[in-house]
N, C-alpha and C positions, 0 to 999 in steps of 0.2 A: 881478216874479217871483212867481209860485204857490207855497207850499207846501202839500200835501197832508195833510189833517188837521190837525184842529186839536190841540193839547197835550194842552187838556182835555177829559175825555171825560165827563165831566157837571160843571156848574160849580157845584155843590152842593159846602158841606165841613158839616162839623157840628162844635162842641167841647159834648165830650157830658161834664154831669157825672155824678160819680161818688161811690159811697160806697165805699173803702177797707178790706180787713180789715186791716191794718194802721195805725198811730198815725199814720206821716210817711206823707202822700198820695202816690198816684202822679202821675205828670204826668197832663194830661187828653191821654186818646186822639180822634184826630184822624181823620176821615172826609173823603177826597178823593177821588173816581175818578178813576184816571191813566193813559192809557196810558205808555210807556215813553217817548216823547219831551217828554211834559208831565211826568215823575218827574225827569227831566233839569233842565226848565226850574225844577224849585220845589225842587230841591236846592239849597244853601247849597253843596255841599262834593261831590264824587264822584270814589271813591277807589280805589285797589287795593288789600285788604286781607285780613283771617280774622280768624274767631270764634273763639274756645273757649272750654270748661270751664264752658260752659252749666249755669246752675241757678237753680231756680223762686226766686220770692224772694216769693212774696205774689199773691192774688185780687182781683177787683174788680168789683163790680158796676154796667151801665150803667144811668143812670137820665135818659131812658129807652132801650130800645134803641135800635141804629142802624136797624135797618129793624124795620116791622110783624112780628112774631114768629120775628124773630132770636134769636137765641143772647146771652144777654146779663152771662156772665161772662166775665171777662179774667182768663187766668192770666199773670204779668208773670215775667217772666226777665229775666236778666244775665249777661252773661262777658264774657272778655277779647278787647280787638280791636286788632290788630295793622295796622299802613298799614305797604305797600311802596313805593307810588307816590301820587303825585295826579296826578289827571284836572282836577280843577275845585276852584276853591275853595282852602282850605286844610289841612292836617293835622290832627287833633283830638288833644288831650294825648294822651300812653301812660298818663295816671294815669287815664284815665276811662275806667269800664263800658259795655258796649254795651247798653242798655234797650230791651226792647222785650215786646210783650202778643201773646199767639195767644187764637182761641177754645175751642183744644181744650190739655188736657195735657203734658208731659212735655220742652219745650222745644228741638224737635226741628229747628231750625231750615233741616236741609239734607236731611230726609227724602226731599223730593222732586227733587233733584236729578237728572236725568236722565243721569248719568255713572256708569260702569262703575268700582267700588273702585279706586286702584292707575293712575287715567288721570290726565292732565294735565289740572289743576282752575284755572279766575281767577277771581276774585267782585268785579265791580266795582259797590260801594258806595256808594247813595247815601243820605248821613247829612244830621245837625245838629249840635249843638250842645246841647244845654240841663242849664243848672245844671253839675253834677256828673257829666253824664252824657253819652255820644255813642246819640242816636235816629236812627231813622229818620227819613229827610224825611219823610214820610208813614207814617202807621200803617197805612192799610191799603191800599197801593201795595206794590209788589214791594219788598225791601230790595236785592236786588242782582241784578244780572245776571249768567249765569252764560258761560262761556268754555270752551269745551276746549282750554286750551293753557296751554302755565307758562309765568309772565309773566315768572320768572326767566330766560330765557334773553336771550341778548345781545341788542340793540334802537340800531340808530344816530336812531331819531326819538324827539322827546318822547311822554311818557306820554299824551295829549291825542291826538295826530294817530296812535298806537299802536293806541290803543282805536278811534277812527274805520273804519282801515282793518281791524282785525278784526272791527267789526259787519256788513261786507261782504264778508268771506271764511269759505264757506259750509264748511272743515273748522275752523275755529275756532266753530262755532254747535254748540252742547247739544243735537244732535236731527237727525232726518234731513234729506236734501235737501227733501225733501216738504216737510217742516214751514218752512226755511229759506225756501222758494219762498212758502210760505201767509202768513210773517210779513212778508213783505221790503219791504213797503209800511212797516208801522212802523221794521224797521232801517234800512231807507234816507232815513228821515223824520229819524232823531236822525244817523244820520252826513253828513246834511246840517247837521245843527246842530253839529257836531262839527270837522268838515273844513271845512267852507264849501263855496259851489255848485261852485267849479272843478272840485275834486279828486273830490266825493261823482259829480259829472255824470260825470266821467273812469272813475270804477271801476265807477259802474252798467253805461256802458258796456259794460266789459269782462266783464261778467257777463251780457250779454246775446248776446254771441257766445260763451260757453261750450258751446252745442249742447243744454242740455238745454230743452226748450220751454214746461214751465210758469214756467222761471225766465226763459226770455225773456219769454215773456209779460207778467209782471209787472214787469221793468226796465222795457223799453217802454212801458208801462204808464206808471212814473213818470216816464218822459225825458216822457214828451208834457203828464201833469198838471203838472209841476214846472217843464222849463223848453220847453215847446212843441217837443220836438224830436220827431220822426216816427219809428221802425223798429218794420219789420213781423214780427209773432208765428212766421212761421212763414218768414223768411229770417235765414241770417248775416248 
């Protein structure tokens, strides 16, 4: 059986040193390109969870940059993070900070979040572990996935096969159908790794007789790279 795309989306990482303006080092920041089903694969741990009470804790300079005339200070933050559920992996203490570096200021972690104040928010997190601390799997990979829908609500399947069938139901997606239809080669690539080929082949399916035609297209698309099944772009 095929799967479409590979994890990694350059197989370069870098551990880049650093010089600290602070006494206690920070961890070394980690250079991976990921798309979102290889963020998956190099997670430790991937969770349902929230941040808060975000604040800067210290600078850092790389030496050398990550790329040829890159940006090459880390501003480092920490807050509180909170697990409702697990996906993968394990739970990380409640006594540990959530650590992590941006290039730019003010530790703004959900600036860009593509949800209207006051909607239904899920940020499915993929961490680590290290020391004293809960990281990102990757530093400069997405930290979380975002969801429109509250995860609190009632649920008779586990957390794992929960998350699965929402990476494939296009009003739980952060963004329009459009965009749903333009990604759906990557969601459909991790909720095959999620679900397994049965169930992921099963609901493609059913998103391809939905009537709308770029998003058929694209199923289609996958049934034939993934698992050699045929349906045409332009019939139910």
């Amino acid at each position: 059986m095929r799967r479409r795309g590979p994890g990694w989306v350059i197989a370069a990482s870098a551990l880049l040193c650093c010089c600290a303006a602070r006494q206690v080092p920070f961890p070394k920041w980690r250079l991976v390109w990921l798309n979102l089903s290889g963020t998956w694969e190099f997670s430790p741990s991937v969770v349902v969870g929230d941040m808060r009470h975000a604040k800067a804790v210290g600078t850092q300079k790389l030496v050398p940059p990550p790329l040829a005339g890159a940006r090459d200070t880390l501003y480092w933050c920490e807050g509180d993070f909170r697990t409702f559920a697990v996906i993968k992996g394990t739970a990380p203490s409640p006594r540990k900070k959530y650590l992590w570096a941006e290039f730019q200021p003010g530790c703004d972690l959900y600036f860009q979040d593509p949800i209207a104040a006051g909607s239904p928010v899920t940020r499915v997190w993929f961490i680590r572990e290290e020391g004293k601390y809960v990281r990102p799997a990757v530093d400069s990979a997405r930290h979380y996935y975002l969801l429109h829908t509250d995860w609190a609500s009632s649920s008779d399947v586990d957390a794992r096969t929960r998350f699965g069938r929402l990476l494939l139901t296009p009003a739980a997606y952060a963004g329009t159908l459009v965009e749903f239809s333009q990604g759906f080669t990557n969601l459909a690539s991790l909720a095959q790794m999620v679900l397994g080929d049965a169930e992921a082949r099963t609901r493609v399916r059913e998103l391809a007789g939905l009537g709308d035609p770029d998003l058929r297209r694209e199923a289609c698309d996958f049934l034939q790279m993934n698992f050699q099944e045929k349906c045409t772009a332009d019939a139910k």
